[in-house]
N, C-alpha and C positions, 0 to 999 in steps of 0.2 A: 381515877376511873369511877370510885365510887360516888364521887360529886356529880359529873358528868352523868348518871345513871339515875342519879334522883333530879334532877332538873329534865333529864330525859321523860320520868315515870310523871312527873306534876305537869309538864307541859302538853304529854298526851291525856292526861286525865281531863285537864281543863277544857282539851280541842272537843274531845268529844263528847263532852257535857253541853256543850255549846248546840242551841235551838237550830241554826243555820246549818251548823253541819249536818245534824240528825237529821232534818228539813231532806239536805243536798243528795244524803244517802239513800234516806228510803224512799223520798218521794219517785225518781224513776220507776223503780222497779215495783212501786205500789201502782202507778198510775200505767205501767205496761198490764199487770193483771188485775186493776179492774178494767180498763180497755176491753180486757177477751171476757170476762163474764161478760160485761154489757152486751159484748155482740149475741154472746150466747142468748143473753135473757131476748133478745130483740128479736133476733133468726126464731127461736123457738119460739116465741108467740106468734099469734094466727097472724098472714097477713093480709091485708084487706087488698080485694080485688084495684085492681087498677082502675082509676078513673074514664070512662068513657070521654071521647072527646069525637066533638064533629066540628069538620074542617072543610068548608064549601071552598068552592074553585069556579071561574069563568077560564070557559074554553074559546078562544077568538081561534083557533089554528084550527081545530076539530082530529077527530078521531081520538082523543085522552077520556076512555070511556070505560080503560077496564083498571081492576089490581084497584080496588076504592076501600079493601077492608086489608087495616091492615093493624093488625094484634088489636088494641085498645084504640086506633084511630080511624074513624070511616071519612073520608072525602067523597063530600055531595057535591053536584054540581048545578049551576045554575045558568038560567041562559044569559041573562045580563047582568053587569057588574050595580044597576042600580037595585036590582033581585035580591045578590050578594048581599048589599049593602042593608036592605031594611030583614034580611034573617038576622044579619050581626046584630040590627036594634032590637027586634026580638027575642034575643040571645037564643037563638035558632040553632045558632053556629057559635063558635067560641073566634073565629076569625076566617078570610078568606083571602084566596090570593089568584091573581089573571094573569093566563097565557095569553099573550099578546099574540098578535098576527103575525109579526117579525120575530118570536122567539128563536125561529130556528137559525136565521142571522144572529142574532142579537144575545141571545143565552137569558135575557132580563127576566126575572117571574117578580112582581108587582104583589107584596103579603100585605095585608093590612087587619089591623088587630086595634080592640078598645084598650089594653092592655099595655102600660110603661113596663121595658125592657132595657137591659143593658146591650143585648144578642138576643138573634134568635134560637130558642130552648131547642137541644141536641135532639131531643125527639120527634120535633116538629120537620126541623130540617131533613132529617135520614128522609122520613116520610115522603115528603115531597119528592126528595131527588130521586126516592125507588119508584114513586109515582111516573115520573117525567119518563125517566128512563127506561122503561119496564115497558111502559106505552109506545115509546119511541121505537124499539128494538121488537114489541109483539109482531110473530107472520117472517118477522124479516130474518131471524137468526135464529135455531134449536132453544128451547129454554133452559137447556143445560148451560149455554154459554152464557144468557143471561145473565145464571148464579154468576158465574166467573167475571162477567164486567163488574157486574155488583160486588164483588167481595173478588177483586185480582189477586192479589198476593195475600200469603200470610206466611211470612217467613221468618223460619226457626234455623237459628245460629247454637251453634252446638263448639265449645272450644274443645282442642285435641292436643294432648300433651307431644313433644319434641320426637316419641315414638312413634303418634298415629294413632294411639288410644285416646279414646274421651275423657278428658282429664275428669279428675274428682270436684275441682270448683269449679263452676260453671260463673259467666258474666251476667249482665244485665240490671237495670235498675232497681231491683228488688232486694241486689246483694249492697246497694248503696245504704241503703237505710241505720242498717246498724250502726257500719262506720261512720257515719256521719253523727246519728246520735251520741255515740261513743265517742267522739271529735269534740263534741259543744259540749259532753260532761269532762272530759278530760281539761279540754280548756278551761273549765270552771274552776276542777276540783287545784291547778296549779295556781290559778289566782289567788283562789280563798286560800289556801296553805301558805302560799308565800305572804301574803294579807297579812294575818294572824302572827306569824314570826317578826313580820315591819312593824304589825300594832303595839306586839308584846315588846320590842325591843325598844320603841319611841318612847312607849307609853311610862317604862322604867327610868329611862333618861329624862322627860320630863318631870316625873314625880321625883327623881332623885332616889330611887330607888335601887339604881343602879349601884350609889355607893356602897350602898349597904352589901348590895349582893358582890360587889367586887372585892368586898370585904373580906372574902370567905371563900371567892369562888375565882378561876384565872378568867380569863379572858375567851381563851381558846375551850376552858372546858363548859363557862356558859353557852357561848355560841352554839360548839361541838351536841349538847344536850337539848339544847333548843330545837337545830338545825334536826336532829334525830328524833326528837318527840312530835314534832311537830309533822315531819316528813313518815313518820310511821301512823299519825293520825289517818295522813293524806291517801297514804297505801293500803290502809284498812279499806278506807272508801271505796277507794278502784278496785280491789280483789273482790270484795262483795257485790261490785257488780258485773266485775269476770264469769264468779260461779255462777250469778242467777241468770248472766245472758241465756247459755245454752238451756237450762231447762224452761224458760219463758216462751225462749223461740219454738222451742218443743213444742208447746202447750200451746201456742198462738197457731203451729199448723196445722195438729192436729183438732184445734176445735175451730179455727177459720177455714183452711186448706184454701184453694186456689191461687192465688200471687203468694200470700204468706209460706205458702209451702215448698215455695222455689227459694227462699233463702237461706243462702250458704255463707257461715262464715269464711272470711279469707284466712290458708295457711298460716299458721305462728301468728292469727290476729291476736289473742289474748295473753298471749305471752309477750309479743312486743308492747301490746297496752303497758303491760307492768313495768316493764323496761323502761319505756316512753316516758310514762311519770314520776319513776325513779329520778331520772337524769332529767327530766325540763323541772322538777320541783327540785333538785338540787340546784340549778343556775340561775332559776328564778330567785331562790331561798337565798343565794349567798351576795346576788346581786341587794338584794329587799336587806342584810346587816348591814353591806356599806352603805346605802342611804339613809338606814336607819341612826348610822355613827354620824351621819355627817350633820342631820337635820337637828334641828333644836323641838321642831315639836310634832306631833304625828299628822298635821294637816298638812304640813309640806312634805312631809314623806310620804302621804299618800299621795299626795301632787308629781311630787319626779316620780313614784313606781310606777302608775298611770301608764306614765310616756312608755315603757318597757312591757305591761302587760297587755297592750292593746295586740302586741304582736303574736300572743298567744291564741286569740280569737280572727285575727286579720284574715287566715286561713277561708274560715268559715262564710267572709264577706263574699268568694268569687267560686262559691260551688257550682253554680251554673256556666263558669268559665272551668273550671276544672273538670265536669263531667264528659266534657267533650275534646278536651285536648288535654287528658292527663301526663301525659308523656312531654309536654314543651317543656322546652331549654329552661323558663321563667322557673316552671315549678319544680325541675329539678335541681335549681339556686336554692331556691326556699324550702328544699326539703333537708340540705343542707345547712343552712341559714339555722343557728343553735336556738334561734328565740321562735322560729316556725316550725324547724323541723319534730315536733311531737305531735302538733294536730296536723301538720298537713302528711306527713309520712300515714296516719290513722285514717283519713279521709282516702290517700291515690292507692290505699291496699283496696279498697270498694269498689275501685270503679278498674284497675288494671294491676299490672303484675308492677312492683316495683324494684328493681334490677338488686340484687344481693349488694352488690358495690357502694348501691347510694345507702343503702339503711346501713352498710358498715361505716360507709365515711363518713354521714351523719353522725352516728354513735361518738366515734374518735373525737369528730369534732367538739361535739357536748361533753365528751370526757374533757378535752384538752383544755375549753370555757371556764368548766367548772373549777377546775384544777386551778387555772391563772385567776380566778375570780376569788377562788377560798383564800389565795395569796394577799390578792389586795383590800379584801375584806377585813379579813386581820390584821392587815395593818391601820387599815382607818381605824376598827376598833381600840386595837391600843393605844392609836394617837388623839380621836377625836371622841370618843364614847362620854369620857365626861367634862366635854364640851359644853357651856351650855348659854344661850340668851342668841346664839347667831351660827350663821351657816360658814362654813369656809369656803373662800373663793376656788376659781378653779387654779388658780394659780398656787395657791398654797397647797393644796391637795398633791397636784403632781410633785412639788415639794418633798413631803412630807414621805410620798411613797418610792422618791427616789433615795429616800434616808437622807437629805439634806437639809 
């Protein structure tokens, strides 16, 4: 135990001496609070007035004559479109656009602008279309209902717990944010940990270094200390950014407020966080000694861990498919699935409830992985660790771990 405990203490010293780590740790939660000063410092300096902008219009239909000022945009109008055209040389106008005689068939309005574009700018467009329509509907309808074509709906979804009261976490895109951030650092901090244990384990076997330490030390109690220095590196990481989530989020609503102020953590999100990465950096971890027993040298073992850790991030590839059907059959696989289920379980808490059953039967399941895994881990250790100059087939592997 006591061996075990000092390859424990040296392999955490080492992790977090390491530039990458310290990098991985603070940079989030540095780069979330300079984020809110900058808004601060920005909000609170003067802001300069809005640019005036004039935006001439040919009227072929008639009667588009009033509603021409509208915030920072005035709509001139001109009689002909060749009019239009030598203000725009002038830079009279910043652009213009003609109501055709058949608009009212046709819907077409004609902009033309000296100006290369992807789209046309969200300002310009509102403009026009309150223009169009504001003119179309003047004399013929209240201008109270105007408002209401203009701006029909604005509807607020409100979730209710199982009794009919307003539940305490509310939905909406806003509550996405965190978990998902928390999804791409989780999946980091499990790669780079399990990384570091494949590096450290290669990198002995290659230098031969291993002799030495097997000299002195079992088999199970290197791993064992590895596996726990390294994974207690990994758990510092996550916990430090457990605690600063809640008081950043604090600070971001209160000194942004508006959208920032509507988010809500999901229930047990921070405590499953630590959970999550306990258990996916344990089957990461145990997976990352048996390739590291089997490789001869650390470029192939980062080669086959690759093919394993890509499914840690894989999650993150279809957030725009999971925002909208979090609940499909697919992603309740893969919240199961032991090599996905830690960031995509972290992700479908953000966007929906995710049923008690699956985050238990996930769990089991990662227990059960990790379990079968630490099994065959140690045995390649003991058979193949000081192996050295080639790889073993797959046929001798299964071999070897049927004890034959």
């Amino acid at each position: 135990m006591h061996k075990t405990f000092l390859i424990l203490r040296y392999e955490f010293g080492q992790t977090v001496k390491r530039k990458g780590f310290i990098a991985l740790t603070i940079i989030p939660p540095l780069l979330g609070l300079i984020g809110i000063g900058v808004y601060q410092g920005v909000s609170g300096a003067a802001q300069p007035p809005p640019e005036a902008i004039s935006i001439g219009y040919v009227d072929e239909v008639g009667g588009f004559d009033q509603f021409t000022e509208q915030e920072n945009i005035t709509l001139a109008p001109y009689p002909t479109e060749a009019s239009a055209v030598q203000a725009l040389i002038n830079k009279e106008i910043k652009e213009y656009f003609v109501i055709p005689a058949d608009f009212i068939d046709s819907g077409v309005i004609e902009r033309y602008t000296t100006r290369r574009e992807l789209d046309t700018p969200g300002a310009t467009r509102n403009a026009i279309n309150y223009f169009i329509s504001t003119n179309l509907l003047a004399g013929k309808v209240p201008e109270s209902t105007i408002v209401r074509i203009e701006t029909p709906l604005n509807l607020v979804t409100t979730k209710l717990t199982e009794t009919g009261e307003v539940a305490p976490d509310q939905g909406g895109l806003a509550n996405f944010i965190i978990p998902a951030a928390f999804s791409l650092l989780l999946a980091l901090s499990l790669i780079f940990a399990s990384t570091y244990l494949l590096r450290s384990l290669s990198e002995e076997k290659e230098t031969r270094l291993m002799e030495i330490l097997l000299s002195s030390v079992s088999p199970r109690q290197l791993l064992s200390g590895k596996l726990l220095g390294l994974g207690a590196a990994g758990l510092l990481q996550v916990v430090v950014w457990v605690v600063l989530i809640p008081p950043l989020l604090g600070l971001a609503s209160s000194s942004i407020g508006g959208f920032v102020s509507t988010i809500q953590l999901p229930a047990n999100f921070l405590a499953l966080g630590i959970v999550y990465f306990i258990l996916g950096y344990s089957l990461f971890a145990v997976l990352s000694a048996g390739v590291a027993a089997i490789s001869p040298n650390v470029r192939e073992a980062q080669g086959i861990a690759s093919t394993y850790s890509m499914f840690a991030v894989a999650p993150l590839w279809f957030m725009s498919l999971l925002m909208f059907a979090p609940n499909n059959p697919v992603w309740t696989g893969l919240s199961i699935f032991p090599f996905t289920a830690p960031t995509l379980i972290m992700l479908r808490l953000g966007v929906s409830d995710v049923p008690t059953w699956q985050i238990a039967t996930s769990i089991a399941v990662l227990c059960l992985c990790i379990f079968g895994g630490l099994l065959l881990a140690a045995k390649l250790l003991r058979t193949y660790l000081l192996m050295y100059g080639r790889r073993p087939n797959l046929r001798e592997i299964t071999r070897s771990l049927r004890g034959r």
